[in-house]
C-alpha positions in Angstrom: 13.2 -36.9 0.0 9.6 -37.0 -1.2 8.2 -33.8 -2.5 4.3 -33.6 -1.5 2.0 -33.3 -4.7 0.7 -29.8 -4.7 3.6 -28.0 -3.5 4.7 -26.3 -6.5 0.4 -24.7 -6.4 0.9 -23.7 -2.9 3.9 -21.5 -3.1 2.4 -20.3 -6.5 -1.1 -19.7 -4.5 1.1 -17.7 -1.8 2.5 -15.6 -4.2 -0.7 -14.5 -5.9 -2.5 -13.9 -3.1 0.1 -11.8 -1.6 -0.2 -9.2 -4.6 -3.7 -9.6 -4.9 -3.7 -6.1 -3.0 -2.6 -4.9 -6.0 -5.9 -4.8 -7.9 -7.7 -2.6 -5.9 -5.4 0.2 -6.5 -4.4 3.0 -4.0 -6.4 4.1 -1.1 -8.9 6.6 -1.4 -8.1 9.7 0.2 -12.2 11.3 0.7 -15.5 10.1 0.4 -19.0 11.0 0.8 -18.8 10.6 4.1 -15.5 13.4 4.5 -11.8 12.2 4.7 -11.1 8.6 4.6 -9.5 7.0 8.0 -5.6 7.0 7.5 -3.0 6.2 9.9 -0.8 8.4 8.4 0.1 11.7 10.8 3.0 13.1 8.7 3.7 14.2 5.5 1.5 15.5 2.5 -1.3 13.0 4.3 -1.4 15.1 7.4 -1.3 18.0 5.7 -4.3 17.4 3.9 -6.2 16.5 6.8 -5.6 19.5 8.7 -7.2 21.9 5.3 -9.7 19.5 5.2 -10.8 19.7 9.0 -10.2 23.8 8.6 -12.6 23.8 5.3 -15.2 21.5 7.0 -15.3 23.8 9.9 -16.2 26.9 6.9 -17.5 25.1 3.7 -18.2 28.5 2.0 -14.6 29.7 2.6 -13.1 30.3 -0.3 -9.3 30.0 0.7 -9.9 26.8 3.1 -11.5 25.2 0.6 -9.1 26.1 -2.1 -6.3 25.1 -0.1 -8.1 21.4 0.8 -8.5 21.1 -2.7 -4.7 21.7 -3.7 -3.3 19.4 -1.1 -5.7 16.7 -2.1 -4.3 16.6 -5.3 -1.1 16.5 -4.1 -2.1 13.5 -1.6 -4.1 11.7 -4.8 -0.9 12.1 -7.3 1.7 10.7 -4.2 -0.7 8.1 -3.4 -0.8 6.7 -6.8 3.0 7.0 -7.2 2.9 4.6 -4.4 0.5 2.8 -5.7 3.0 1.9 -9.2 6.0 1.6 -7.3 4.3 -1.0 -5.2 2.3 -3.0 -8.5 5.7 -3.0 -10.4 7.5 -5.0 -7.5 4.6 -7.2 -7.2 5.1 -7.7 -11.0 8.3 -8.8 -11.2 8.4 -11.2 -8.4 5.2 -12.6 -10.5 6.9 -13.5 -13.7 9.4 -14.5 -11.6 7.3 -16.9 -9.9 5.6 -17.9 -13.5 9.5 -18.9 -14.8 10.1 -21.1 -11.6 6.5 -22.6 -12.0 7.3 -23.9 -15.1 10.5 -25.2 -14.4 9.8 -26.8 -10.8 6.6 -28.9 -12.0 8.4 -30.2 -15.1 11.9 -31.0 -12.7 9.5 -32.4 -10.0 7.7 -34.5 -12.3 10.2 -35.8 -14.3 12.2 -37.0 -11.2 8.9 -38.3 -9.5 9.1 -40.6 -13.0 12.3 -41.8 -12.4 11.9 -42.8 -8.7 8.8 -44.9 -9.8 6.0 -42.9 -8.3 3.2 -43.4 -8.8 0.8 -41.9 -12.3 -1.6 -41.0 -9.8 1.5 -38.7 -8.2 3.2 -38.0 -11.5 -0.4 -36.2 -12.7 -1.4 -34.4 -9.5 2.3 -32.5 -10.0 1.4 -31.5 -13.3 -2.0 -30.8 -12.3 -1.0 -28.5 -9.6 1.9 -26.7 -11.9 -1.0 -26.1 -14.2 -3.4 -24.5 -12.0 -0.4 -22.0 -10.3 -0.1 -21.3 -13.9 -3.7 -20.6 -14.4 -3.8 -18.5 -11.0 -0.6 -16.6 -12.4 -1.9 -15.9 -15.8 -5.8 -14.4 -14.7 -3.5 -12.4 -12.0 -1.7 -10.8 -14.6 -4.9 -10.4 -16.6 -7.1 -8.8 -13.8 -4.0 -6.5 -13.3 -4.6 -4.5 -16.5 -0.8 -4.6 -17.6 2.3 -6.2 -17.1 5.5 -6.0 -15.6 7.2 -4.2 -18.6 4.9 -1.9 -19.7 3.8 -0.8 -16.3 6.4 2.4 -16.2 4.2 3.7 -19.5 0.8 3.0 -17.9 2.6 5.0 -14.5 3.6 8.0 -16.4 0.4 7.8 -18.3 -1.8 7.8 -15.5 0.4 10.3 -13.2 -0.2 12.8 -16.3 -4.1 12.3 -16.3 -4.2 13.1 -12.7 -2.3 16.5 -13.6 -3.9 17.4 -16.8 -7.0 17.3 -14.5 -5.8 18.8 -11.4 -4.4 21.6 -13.3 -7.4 22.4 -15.4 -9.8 22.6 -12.4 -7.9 25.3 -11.2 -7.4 27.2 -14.0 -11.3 27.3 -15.0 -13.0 27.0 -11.3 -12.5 30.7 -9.5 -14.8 30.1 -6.4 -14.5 26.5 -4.3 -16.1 25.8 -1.3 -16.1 22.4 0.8 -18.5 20.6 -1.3 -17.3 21.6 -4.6 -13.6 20.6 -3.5 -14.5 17.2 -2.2 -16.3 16.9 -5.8 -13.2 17.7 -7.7 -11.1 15.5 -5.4 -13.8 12.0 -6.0 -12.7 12.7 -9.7 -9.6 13.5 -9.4 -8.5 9.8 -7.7 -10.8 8.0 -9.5 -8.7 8.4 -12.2 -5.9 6.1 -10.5 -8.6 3.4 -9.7 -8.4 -0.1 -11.9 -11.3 0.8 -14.0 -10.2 3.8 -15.0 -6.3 3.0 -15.7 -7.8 0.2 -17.7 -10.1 2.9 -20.0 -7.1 5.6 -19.7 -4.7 2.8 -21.4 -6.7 0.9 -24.3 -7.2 4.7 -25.5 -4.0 5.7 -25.3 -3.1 2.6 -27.6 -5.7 4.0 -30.2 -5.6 7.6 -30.1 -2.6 9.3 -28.4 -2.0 11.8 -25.7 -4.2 12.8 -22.5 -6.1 16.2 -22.5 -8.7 17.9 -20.0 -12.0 18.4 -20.8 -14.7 20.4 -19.7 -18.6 19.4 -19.9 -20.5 22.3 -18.3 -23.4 22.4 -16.3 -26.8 23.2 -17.7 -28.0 26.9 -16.1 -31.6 27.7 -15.5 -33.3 29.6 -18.0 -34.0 33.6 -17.1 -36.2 36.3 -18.3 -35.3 37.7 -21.9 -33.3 40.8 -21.4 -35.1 44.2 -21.9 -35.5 45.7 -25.0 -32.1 48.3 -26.1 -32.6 51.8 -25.5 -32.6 54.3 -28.6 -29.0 56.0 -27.8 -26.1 53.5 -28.6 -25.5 52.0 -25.1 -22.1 51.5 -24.1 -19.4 49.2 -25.1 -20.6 46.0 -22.9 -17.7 44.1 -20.6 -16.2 41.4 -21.9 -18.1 38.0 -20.6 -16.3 35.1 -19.6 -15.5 32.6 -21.3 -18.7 30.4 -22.4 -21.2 33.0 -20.8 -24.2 33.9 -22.2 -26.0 37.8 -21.3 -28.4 37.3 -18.6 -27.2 34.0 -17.4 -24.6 33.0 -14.5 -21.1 31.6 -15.6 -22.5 27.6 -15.3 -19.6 25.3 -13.0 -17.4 23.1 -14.9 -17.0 19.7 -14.6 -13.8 18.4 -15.8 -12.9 14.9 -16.7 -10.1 13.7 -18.8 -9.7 11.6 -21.8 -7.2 11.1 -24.4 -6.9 13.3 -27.7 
């Protein structure tokens, strides 16, 4: 039986391109533009469609807007448990692949030699093995990590999206539609490529992820009148990074690793 040139590449090719999917990492859940087309009717996915179609209907709400906020977070953090579950099985079946690559193109070749084909043949086998190793290898590479640290980068990434999740509603009191669908855009950005990338090379050089808050400048106000003779009375307490005379400025909360 005569085994055709680039078959080894092909299957290799196949492969590849049937985790390429991979790389873009999990769907987003919102946008700009409102909630992102799914064609998902059940679960935690319904669920948040149905607060986010109640908030929409009364973006000042409070409540609605709270509660569309909470259940995106729960739809982000599932989503991107998918999202691992689904990389790791491409990633296996990868190096898999990579093993059989190897061993194929050097069987194929070295049996092409002893049936007297051609050099022409002989070095279009080992051309092709050495391109589906080249597709396997930038695969890998574009991924961000392999196959047997991908459980890490998982648990790394899951706890981003909670240290965030949990610190935007322990500092943010009053949410409305707009505010919500702004915490949400940060909130799964953090399980895109780019960001998993940033989230693991600082892991590797500092050590564990943290929430952090950058708050938004205030406009300046009117100096506060001068204080009357008597001792005025004790003043209440402010909240935490207020300033008299100025409103509480909203948070915006990233993460990054400590």
């Amino acid at each position: 039986m005569r085994i055709g040139p680039f078959s080894v590449l092909i299957v290799a090719s196949g492969i590849g391109l049937s985790a390429c999917t991979t790389t873009r990492g999990p769907q987003p859940i919102v946008s700009s533009t409102g909630v992102v087309a799914n064609a998902s009717t059940t679960g935690v996915a319904a669920i948040f469609i149905r607060s986010e179609q109640a908030s929409f209907a009364l973006p000042p709400d409070n409540d609605l807007a709270t509660a569309m906020m909470t259940n995106g977070f729960g739809l982000i953090y599932a989503s991107c448990s998918d999202f691992f579950q689904s990389a790791g099985q491409s990633q296996k079946w990868l190096i898999v692949s990579r093993d059989a690559v190897g061993a194929i193109g050097t069987l194929t070749a070295g049996l092409m030699a002893l049936h007297d084909y051609s050099q022409t043949a002989v070095a279009n086998v080992a051309l092709g093995t050495g391109a589906a190793f080249a597709g396997l290898d930038i695969y890998t590479k574009n991924f961000l990590f392999g196959a047997e640290n991908i459980e890490s980068v998982r648990e790394l990434t899951l706890n981003a999206l909670s240290a965030h999740s949990e610190k935007v509603k322990s500092l943010v009191s009053v949410v409305t539609y707009q505010s919500a669908t702004t915490y949400l855009l940060d909130n799964q950005e953090i399980c895109s490529p780019m960001k998993i990338s940033a989230l693991a090379r600082q892991a590797i050089s500092r050590g564990k992820v943290v929430a952090t808050t950058d708050e938004l400048a205030s406009p300046p106000v009117a100096a506060p009148a001068p204080a009357p003779a008597s001792p005025p009375a004790a003043a209440p307490a402010l909240a935490a990074g207020a300033v008299a005379g100025r409103p509480v400025p909203s948070p915006r909360i990233s993460v990054r690793i400590q």
